[in-house]
C-alpha positions as CSV (number, residue, x, y, z in Angstrom):
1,X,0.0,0.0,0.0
2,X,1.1,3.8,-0.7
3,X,1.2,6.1,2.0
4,X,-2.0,7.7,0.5
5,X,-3.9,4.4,0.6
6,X,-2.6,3.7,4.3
7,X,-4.2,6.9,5.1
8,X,-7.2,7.0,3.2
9,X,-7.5,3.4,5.1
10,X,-7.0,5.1,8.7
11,X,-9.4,8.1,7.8
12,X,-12.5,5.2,7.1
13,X,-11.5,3.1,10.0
14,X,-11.6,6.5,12.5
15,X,-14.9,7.5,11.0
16,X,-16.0,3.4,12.1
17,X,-14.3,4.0,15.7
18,X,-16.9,3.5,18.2
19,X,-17.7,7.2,19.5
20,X,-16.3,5.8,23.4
21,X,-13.0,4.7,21.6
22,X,-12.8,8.0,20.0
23,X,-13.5,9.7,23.0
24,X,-10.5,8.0,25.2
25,X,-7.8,8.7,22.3
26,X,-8.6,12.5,21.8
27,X,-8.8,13.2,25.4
28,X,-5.3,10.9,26.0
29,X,-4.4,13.2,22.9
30,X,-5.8,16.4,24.6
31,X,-3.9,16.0,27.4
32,X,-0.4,14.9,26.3
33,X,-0.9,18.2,24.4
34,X,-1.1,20.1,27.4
35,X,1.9,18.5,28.6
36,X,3.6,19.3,25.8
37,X,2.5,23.2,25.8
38,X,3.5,23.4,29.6
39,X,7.2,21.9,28.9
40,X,7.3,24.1,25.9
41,X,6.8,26.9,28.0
42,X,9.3,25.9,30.4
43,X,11.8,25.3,27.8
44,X,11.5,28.8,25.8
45,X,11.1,30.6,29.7
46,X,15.2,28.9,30.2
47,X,16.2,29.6,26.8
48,X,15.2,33.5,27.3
49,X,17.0,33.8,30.2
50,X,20.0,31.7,29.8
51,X,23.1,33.8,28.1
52,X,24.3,30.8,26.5
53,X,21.8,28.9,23.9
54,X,20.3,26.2,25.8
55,X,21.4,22.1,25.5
56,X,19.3,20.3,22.8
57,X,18.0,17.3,23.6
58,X,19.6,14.2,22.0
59,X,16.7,11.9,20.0
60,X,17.6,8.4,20.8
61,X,17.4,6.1,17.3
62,X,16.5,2.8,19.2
63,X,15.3,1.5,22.4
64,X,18.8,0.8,23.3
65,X,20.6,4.2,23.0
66,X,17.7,5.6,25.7
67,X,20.0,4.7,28.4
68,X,22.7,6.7,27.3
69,X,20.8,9.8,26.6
70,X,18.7,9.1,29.7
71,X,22.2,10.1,31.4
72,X,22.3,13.3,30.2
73,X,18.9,14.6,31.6
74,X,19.0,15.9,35.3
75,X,16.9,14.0,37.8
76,X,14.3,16.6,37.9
77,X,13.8,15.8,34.2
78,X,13.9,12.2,35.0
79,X,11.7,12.3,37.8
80,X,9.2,14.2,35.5
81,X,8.9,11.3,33.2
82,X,5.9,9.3,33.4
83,X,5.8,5.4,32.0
84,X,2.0,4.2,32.1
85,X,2.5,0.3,30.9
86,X,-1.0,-0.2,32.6
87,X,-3.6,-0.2,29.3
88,X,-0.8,-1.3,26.8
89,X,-3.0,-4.8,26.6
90,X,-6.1,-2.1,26.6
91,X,-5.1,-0.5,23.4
92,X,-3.6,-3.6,21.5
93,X,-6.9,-5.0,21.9
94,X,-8.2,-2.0,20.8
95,X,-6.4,-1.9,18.0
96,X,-7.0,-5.6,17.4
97,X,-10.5,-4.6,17.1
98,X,-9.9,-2.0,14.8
99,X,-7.7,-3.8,12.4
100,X,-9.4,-7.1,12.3
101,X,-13.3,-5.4,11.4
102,X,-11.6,-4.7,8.3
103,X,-9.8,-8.1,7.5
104,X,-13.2,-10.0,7.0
């Protein structure tokens, strides 16, 4: 499949999504946005007042460079960082359900 068809695929199956369904992703969506504006802040509040240009994050590329970058945050950062492993089996069902209305 293309990109477009993968998309034009995910834009039928999200119009198909159970309103509840919809409902929990935009408002997990809604609120990892706020997180994100509130560290944004943060970030550009530092960089203003800071004479030198402030440290860019490093990306890691896989799961196994995380550790090494990890190193470089300071433990407030660390500390802020939030792992919720809890509804992983949630949303692969979820998206079990999604994916398999579509295989018949």
């Amino acid at each position: 499949m293309s990109v477009s068809d993968v998309a034009r695929e995910l834009g039928v199956r999200w119009k198909q999504t159970p309103a509840e369904l919809k409902t929990k992703y935009e408002q997990a969506a809604s609120e990892k946005k706020n997180v994100y504006q509130a560290e944004m802040a943060l970030y550009k509040n530092q960089a203003s007042t800071n004479l030198s240009p402030p440290e860019t994050p490093q990306t890691p590329s896989s799961p196994h460079d995380f550790q090494s970058v990890s190193s470089f945050m300071s433990i407030q950062q660390s500390s802020q960082l939030q792992f919720d492993h809890s509804d992983t089996n949630e949303n692969q069902a979820d998206f079990d359900t999604l994916t398999h209305e579509h295989d018949d």
